[in-house]
PDB file of N, CA, C and O in Angstrom:
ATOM      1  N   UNK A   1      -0.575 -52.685   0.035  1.00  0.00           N
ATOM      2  CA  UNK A   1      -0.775 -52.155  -1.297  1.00  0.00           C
ATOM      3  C   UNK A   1      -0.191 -50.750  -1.357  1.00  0.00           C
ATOM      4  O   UNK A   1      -0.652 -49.779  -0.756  1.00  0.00           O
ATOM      5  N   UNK A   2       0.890 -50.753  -2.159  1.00  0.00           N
ATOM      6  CA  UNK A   2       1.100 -49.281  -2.416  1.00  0.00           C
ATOM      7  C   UNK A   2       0.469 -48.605  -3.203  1.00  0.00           C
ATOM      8  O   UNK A   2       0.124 -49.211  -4.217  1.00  0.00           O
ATOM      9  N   UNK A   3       0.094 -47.262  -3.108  1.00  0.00           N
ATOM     10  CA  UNK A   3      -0.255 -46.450  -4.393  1.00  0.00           C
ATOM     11  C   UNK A   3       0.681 -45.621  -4.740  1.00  0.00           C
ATOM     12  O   UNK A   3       1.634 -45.249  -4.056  1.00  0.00           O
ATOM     13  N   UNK A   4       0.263 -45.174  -6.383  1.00  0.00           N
ATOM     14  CA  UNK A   4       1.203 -44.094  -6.685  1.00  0.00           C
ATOM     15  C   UNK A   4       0.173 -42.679  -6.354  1.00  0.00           C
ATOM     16  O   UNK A   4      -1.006 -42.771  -6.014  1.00  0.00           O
ATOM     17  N   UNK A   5       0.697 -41.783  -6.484  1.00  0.00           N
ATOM     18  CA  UNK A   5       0.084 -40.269  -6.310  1.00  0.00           C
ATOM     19  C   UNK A   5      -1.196 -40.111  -7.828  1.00  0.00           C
ATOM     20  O   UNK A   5      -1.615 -39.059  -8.311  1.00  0.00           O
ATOM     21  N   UNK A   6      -1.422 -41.058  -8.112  1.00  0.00           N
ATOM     22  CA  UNK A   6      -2.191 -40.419  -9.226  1.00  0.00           C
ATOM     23  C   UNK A   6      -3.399 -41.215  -8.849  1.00  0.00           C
ATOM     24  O   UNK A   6      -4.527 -40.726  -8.784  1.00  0.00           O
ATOM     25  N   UNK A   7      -3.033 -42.789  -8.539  1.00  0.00           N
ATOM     26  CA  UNK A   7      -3.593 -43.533  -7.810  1.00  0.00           C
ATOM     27  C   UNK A   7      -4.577 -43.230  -6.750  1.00  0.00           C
ATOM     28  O   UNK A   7      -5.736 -43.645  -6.722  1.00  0.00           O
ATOM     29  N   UNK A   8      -3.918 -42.353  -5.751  1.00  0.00           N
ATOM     30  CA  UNK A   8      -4.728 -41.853  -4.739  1.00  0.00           C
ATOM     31  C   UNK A   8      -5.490 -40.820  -5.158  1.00  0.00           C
ATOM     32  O   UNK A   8      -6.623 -40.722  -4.685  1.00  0.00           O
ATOM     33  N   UNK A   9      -4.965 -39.727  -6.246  1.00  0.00           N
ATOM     34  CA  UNK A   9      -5.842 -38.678  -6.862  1.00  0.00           C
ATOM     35  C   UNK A   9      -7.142 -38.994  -7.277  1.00  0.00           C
ATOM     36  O   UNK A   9      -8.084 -38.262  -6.972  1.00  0.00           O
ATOM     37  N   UNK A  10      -7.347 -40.422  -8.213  1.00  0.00           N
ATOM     38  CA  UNK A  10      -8.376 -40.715  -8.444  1.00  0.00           C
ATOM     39  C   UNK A  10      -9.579 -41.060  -7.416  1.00  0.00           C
ATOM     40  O   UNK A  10     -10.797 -41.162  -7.564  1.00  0.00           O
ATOM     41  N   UNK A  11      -8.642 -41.204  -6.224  1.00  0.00           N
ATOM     42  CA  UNK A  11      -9.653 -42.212  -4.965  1.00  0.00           C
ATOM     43  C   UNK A  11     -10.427 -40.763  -4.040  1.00  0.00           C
ATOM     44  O   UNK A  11     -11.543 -40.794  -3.521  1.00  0.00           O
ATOM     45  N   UNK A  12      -9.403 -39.497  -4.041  1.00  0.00           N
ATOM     46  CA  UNK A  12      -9.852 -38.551  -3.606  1.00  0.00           C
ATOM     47  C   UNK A  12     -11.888 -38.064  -3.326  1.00  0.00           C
ATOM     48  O   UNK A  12     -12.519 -37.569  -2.392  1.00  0.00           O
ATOM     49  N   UNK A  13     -12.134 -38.408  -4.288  1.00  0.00           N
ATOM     50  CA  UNK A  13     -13.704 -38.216  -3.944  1.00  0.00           C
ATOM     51  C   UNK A  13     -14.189 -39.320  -3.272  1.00  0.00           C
ATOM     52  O   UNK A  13     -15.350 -38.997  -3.021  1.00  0.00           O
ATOM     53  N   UNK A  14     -13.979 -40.578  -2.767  1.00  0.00           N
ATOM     54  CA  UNK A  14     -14.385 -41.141  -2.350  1.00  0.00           C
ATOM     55  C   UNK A  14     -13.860 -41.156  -0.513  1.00  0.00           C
ATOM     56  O   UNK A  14     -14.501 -41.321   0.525  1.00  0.00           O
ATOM     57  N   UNK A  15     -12.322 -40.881  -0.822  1.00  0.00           N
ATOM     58  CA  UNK A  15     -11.413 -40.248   0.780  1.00  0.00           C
ATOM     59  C   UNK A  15     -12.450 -39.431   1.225  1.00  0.00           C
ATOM     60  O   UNK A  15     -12.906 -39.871   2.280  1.00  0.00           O
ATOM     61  N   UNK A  16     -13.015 -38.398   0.835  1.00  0.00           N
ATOM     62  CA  UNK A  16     -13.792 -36.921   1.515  1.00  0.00           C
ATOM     63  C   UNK A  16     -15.174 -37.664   1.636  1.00  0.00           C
ATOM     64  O   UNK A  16     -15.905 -37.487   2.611  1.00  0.00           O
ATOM     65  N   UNK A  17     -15.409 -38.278   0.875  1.00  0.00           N
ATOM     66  CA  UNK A  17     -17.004 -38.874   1.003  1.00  0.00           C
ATOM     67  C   UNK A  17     -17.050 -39.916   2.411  1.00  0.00           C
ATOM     68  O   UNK A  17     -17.903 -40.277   3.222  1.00  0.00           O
ATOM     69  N   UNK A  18     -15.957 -40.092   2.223  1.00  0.00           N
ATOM     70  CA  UNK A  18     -15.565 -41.561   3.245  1.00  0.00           C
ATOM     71  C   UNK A  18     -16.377 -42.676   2.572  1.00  0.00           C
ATOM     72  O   UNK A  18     -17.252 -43.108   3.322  1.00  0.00           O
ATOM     73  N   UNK A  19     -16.343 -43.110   1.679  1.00  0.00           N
ATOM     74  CA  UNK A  19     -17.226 -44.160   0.943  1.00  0.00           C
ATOM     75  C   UNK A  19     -15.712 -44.851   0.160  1.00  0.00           C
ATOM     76  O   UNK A  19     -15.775 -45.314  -0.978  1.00  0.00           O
ATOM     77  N   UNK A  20     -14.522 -44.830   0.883  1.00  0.00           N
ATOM     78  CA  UNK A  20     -13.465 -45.735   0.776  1.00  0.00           C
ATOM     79  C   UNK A  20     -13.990 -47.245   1.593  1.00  0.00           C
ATOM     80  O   UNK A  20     -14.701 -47.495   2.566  1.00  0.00           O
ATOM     81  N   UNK A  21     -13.190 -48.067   0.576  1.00  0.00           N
ATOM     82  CA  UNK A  21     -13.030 -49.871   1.391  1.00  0.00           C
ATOM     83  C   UNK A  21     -12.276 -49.283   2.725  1.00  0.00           C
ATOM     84  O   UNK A  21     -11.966 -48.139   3.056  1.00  0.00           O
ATOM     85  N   UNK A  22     -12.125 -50.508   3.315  1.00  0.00           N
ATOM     86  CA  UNK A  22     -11.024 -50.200   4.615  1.00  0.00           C
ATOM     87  C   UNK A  22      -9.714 -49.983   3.638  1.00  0.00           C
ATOM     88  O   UNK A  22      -9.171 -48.882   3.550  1.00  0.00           O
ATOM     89  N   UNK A  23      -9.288 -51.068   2.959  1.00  0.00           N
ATOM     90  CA  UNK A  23      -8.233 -51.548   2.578  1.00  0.00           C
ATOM     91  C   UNK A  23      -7.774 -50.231   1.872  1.00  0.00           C
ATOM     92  O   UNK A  23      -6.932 -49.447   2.310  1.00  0.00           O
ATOM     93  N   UNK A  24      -8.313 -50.147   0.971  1.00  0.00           N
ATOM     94  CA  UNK A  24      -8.423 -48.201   0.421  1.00  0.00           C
ATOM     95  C   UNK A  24      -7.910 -47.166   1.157  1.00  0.00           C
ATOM     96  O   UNK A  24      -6.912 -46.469   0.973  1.00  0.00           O
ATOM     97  N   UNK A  25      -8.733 -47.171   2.008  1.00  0.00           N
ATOM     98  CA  UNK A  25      -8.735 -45.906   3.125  1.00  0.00           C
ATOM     99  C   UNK A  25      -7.565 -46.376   3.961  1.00  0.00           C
ATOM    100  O   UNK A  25      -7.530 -45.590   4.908  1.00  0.00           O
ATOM    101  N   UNK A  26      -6.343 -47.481   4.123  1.00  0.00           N
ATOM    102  CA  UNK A  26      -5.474 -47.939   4.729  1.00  0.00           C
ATOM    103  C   UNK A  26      -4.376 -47.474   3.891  1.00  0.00           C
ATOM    104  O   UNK A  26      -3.458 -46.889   4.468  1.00  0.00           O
ATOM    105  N   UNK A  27      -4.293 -47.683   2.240  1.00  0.00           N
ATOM    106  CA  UNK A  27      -3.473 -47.453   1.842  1.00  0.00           C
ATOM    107  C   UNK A  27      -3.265 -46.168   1.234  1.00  0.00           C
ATOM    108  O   UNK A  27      -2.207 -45.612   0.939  1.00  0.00           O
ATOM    109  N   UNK A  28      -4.653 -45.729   1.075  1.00  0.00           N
ATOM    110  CA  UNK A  28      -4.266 -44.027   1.300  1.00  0.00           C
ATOM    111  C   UNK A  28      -3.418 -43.294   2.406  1.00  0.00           C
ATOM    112  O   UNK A  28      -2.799 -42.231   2.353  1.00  0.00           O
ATOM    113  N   UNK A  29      -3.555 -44.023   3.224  1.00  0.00           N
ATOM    114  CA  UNK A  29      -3.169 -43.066   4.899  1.00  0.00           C
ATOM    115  C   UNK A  29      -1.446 -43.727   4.298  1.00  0.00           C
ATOM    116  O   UNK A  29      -0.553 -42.881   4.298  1.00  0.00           O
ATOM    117  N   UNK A  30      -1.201 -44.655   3.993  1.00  0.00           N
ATOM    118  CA  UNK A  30       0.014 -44.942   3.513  1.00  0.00           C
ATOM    119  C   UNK A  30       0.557 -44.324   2.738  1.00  0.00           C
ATOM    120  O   UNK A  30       1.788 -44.341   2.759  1.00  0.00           O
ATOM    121  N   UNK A  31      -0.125 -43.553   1.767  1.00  0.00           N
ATOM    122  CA  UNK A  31       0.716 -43.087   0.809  1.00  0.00           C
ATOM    123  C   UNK A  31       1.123 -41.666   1.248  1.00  0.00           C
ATOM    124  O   UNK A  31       2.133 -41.056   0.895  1.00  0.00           O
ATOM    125  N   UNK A  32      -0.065 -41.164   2.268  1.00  0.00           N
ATOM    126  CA  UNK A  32      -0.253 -39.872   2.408  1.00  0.00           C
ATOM    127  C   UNK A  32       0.846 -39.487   3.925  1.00  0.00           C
ATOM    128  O   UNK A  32       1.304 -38.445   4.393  1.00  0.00           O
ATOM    129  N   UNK A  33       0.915 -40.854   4.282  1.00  0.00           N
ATOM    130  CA  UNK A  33       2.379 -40.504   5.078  1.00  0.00           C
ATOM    131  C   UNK A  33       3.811 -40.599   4.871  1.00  0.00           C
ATOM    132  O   UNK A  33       4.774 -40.499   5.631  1.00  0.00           O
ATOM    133  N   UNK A  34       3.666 -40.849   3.476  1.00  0.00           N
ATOM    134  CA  UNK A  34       5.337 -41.065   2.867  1.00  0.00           C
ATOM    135  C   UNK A  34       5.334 -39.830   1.689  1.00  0.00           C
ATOM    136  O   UNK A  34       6.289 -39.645   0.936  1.00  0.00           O
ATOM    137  N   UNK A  35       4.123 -39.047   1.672  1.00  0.00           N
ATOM    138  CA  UNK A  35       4.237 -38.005   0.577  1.00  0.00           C
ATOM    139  C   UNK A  35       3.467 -36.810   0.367  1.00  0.00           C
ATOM    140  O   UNK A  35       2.254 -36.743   0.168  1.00  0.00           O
ATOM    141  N   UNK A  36       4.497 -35.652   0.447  1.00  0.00           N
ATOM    142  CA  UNK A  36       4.573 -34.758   0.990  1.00  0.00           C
ATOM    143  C   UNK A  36       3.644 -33.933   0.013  1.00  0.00           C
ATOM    144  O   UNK A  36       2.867 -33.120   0.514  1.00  0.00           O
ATOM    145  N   UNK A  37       3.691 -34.132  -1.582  1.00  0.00           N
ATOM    146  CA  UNK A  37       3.075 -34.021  -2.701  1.00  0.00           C
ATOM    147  C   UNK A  37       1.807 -33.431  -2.133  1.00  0.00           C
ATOM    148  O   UNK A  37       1.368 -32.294  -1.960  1.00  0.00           O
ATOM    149  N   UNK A  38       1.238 -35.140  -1.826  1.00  0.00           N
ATOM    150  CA  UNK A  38      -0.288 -35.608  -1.748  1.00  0.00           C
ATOM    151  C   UNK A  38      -0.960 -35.400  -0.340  1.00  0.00           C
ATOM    152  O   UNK A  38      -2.167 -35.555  -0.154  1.00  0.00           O
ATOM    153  N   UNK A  39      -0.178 -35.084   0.505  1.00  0.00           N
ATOM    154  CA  UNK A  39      -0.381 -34.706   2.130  1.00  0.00           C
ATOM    155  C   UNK A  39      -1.050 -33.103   1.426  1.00  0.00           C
ATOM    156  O   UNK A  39      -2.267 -32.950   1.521  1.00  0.00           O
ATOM    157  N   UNK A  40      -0.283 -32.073   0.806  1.00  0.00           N
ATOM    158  CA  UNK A  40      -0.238 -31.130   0.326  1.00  0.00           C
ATOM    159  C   UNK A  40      -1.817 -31.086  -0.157  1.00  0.00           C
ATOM    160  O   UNK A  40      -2.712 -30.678   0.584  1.00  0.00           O
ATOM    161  N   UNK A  41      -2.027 -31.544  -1.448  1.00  0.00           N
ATOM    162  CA  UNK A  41      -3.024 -31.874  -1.733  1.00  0.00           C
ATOM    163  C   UNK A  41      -4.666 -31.984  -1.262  1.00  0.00           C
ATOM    164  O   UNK A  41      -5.681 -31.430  -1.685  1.00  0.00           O
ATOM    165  N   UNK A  42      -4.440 -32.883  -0.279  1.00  0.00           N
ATOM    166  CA  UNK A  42      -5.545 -32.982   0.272  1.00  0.00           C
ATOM    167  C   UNK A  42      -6.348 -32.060   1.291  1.00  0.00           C
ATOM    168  O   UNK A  42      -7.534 -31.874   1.560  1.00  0.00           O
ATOM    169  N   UNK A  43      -4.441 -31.309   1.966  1.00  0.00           N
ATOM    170  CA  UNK A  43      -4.898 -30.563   3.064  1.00  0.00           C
ATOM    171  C   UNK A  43      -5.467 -29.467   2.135  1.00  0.00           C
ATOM    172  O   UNK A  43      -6.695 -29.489   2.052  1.00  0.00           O
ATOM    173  N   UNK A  44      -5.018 -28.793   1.629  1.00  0.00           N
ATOM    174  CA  UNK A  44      -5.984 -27.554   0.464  1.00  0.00           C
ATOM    175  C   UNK A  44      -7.113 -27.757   0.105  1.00  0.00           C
ATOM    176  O   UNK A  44      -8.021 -26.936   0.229  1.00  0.00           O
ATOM    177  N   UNK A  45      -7.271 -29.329  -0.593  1.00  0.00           N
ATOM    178  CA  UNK A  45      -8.833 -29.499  -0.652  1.00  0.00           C
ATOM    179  C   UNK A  45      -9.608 -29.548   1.121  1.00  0.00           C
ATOM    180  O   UNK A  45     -10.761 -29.135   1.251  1.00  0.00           O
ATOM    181  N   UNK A  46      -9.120 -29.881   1.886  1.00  0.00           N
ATOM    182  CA  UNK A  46      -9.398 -30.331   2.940  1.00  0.00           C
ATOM    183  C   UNK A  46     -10.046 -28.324   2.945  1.00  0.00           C
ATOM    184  O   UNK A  46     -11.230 -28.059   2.737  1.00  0.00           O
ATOM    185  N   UNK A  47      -9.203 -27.450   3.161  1.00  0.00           N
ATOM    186  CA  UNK A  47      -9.540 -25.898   3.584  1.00  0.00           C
ATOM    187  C   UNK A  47     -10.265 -25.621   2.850  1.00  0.00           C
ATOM    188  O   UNK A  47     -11.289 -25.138   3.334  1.00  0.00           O
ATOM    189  N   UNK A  48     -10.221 -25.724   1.426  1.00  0.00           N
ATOM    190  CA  UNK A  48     -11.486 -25.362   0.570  1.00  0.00           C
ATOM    191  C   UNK A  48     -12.586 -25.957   0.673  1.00  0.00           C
ATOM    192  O   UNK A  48     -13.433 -25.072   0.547  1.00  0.00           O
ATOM    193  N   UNK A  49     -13.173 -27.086   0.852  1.00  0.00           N
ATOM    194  CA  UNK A  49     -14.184 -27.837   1.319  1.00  0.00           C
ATOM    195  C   UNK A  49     -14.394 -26.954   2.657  1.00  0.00           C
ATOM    196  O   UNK A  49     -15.579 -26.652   2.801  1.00  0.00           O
ATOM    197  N   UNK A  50     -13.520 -26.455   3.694  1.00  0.00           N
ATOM    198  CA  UNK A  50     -14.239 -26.242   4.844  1.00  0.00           C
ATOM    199  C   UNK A  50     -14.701 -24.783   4.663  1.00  0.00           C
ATOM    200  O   UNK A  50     -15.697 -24.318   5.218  1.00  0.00           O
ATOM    201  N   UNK A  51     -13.809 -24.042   3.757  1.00  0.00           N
ATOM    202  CA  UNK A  51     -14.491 -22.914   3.409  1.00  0.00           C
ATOM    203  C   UNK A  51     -16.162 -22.602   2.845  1.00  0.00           C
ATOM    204  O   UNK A  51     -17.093 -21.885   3.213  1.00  0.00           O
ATOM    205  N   UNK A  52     -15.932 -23.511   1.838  1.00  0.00           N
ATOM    206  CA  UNK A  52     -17.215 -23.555   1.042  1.00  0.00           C
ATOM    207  C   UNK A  52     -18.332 -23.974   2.113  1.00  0.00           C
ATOM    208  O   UNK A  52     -19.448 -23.483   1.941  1.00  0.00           O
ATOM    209  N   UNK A  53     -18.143 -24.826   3.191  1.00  0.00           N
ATOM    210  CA  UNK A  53     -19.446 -25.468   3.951  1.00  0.00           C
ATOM    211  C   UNK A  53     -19.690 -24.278   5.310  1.00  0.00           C
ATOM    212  O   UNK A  53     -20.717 -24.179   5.982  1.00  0.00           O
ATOM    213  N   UNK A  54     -18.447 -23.468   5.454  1.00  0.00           N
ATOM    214  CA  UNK A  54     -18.453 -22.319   6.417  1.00  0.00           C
ATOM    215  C   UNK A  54     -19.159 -20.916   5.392  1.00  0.00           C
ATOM    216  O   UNK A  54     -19.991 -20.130   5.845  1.00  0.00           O
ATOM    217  N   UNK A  55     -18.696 -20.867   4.204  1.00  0.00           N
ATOM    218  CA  UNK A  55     -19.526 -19.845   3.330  1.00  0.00           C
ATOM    219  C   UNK A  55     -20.821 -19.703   2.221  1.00  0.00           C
ATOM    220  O   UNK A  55     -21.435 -18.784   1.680  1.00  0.00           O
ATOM    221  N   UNK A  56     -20.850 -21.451   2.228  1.00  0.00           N
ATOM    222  CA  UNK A  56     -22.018 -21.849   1.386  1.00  0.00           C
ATOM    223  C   UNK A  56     -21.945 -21.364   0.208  1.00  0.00           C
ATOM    224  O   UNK A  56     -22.928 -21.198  -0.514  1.00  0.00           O
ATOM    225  N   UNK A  57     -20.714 -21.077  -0.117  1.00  0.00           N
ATOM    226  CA  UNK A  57     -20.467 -20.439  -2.001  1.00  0.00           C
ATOM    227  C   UNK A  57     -19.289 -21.424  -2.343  1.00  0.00           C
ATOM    228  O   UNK A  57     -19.468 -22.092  -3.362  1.00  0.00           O
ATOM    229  N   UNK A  58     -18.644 -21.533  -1.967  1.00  0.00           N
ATOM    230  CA  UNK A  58     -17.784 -22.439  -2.388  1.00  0.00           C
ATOM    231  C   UNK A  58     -17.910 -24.156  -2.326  1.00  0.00           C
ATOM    232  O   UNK A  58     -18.087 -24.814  -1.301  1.00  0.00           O
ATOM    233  N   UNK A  59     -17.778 -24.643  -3.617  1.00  0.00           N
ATOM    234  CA  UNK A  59     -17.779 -25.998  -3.877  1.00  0.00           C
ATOM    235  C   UNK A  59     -16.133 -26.716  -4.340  1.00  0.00           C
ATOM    236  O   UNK A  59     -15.262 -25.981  -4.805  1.00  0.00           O
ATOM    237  N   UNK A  60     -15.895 -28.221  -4.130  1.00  0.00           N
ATOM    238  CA  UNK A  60     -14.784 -28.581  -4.631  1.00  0.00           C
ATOM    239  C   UNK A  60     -14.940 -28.740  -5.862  1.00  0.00           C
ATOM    240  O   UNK A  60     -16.027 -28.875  -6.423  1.00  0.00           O
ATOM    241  N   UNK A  61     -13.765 -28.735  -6.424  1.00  0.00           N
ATOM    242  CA  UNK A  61     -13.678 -28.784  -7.961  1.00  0.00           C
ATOM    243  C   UNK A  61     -14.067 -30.062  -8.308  1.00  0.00           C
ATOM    244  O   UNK A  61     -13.524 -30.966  -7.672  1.00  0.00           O
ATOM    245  N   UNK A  62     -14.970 -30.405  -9.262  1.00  0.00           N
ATOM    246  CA  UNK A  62     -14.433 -32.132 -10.121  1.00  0.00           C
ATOM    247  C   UNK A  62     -13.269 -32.243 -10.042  1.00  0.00           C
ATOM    248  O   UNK A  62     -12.545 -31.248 -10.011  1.00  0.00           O
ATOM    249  N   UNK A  63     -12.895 -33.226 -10.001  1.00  0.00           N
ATOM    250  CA  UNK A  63     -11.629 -34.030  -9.553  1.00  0.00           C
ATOM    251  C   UNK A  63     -11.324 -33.810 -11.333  1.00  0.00           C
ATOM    252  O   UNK A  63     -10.254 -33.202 -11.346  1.00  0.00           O
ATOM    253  N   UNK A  64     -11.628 -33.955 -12.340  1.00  0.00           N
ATOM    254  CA  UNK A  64     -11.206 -33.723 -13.855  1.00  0.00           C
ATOM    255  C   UNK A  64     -10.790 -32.540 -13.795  1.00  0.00           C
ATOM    256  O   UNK A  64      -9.725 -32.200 -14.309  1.00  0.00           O
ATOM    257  N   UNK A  65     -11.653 -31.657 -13.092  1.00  0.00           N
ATOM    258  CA  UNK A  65     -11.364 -29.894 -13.379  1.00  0.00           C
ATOM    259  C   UNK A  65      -9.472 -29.814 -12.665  1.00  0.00           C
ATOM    260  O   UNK A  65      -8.439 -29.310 -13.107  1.00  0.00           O
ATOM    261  N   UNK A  66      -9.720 -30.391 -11.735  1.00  0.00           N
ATOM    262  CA  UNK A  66      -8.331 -30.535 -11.057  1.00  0.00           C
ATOM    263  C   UNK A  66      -7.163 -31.513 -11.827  1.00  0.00           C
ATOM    264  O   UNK A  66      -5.969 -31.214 -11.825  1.00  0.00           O
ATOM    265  N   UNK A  67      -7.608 -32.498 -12.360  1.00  0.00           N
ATOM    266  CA  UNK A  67      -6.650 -33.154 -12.914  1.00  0.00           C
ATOM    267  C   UNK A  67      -6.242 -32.418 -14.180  1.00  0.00           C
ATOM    268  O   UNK A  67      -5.098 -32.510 -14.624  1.00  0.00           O
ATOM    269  N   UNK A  68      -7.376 -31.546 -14.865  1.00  0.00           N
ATOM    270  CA  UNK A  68      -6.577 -30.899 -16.222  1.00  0.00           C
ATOM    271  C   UNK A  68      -5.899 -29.116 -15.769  1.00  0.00           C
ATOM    272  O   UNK A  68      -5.050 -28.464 -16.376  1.00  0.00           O
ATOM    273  N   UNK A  69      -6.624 -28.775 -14.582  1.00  0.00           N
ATOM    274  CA  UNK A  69      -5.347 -27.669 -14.194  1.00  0.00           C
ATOM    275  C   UNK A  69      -4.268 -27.656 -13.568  1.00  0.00           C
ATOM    276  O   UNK A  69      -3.619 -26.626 -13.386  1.00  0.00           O
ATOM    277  N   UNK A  70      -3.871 -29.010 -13.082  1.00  0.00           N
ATOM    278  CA  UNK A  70      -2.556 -29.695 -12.717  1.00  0.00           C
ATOM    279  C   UNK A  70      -2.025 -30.092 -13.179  1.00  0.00           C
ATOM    280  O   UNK A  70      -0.915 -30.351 -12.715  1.00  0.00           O
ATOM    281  N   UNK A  71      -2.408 -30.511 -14.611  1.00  0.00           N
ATOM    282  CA  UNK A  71      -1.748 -30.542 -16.151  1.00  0.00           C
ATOM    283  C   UNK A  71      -1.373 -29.153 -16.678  1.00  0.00           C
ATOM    284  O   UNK A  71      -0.275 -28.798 -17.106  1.00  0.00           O
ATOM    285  N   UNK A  72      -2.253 -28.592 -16.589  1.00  0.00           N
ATOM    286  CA  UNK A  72      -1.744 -27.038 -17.578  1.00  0.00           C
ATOM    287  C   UNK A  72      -0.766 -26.452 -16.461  1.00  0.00           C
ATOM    288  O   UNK A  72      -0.150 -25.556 -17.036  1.00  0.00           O
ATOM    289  N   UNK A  73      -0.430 -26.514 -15.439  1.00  0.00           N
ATOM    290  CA  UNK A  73       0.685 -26.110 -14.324  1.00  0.00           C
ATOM    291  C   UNK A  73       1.799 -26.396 -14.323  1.00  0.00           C
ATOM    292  O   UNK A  73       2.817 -25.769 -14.034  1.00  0.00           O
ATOM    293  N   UNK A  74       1.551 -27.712 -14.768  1.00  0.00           N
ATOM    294  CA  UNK A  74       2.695 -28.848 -14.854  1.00  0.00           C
ATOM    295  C   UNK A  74       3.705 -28.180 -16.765  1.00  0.00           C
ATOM    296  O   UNK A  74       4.892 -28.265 -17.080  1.00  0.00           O
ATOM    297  N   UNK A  75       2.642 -27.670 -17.447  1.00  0.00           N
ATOM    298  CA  UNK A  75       3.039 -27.712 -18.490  1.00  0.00           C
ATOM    299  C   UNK A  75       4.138 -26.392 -19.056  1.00  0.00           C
ATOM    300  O   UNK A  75       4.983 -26.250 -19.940  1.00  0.00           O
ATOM    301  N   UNK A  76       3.488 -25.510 -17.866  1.00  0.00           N
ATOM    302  CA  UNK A  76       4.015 -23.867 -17.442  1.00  0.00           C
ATOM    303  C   UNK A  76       5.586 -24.205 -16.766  1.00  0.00           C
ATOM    304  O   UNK A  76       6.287 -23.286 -16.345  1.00  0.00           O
TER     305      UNK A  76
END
């Protein structure tokens, strides 16, 4: 199963939760090794998540909060 990058964006809270299917969590690792985008992506959330649990002030964004300031970025 391929995904597209928007595809996997949506699956993102469930990747960090680990509450992906196998099949999910297979074709994420697929997408995320053919794209450099979404490798990008995750690793940032990946540092901010570790920040926030190393400083106890920082939380990840809703995945909406992120999808509409990656719109207004996109639009700049």
């Amino acid at each position: 199963m391929s995904l597209s990058c928007d595809q996997l964006d949506s699956m993102l809270p469930d990747l960090f939760s680990g509450d992906l299917h196998a099949a999910d969590e297979e074709a994420a690792a697929e997408h995320l090794a053919t794209c450099n985008h979404c490798r990008v992506t995750v690793s940032d959330l990946e540092l901010v998540g570790d920040l926030g649990r190393r400083h106890g002030k920082l939380e990840l964004l809703p995945i909406e909060a992120k999808v509409r300031i990656r719109a207004l970025l996109e639009e700049s």
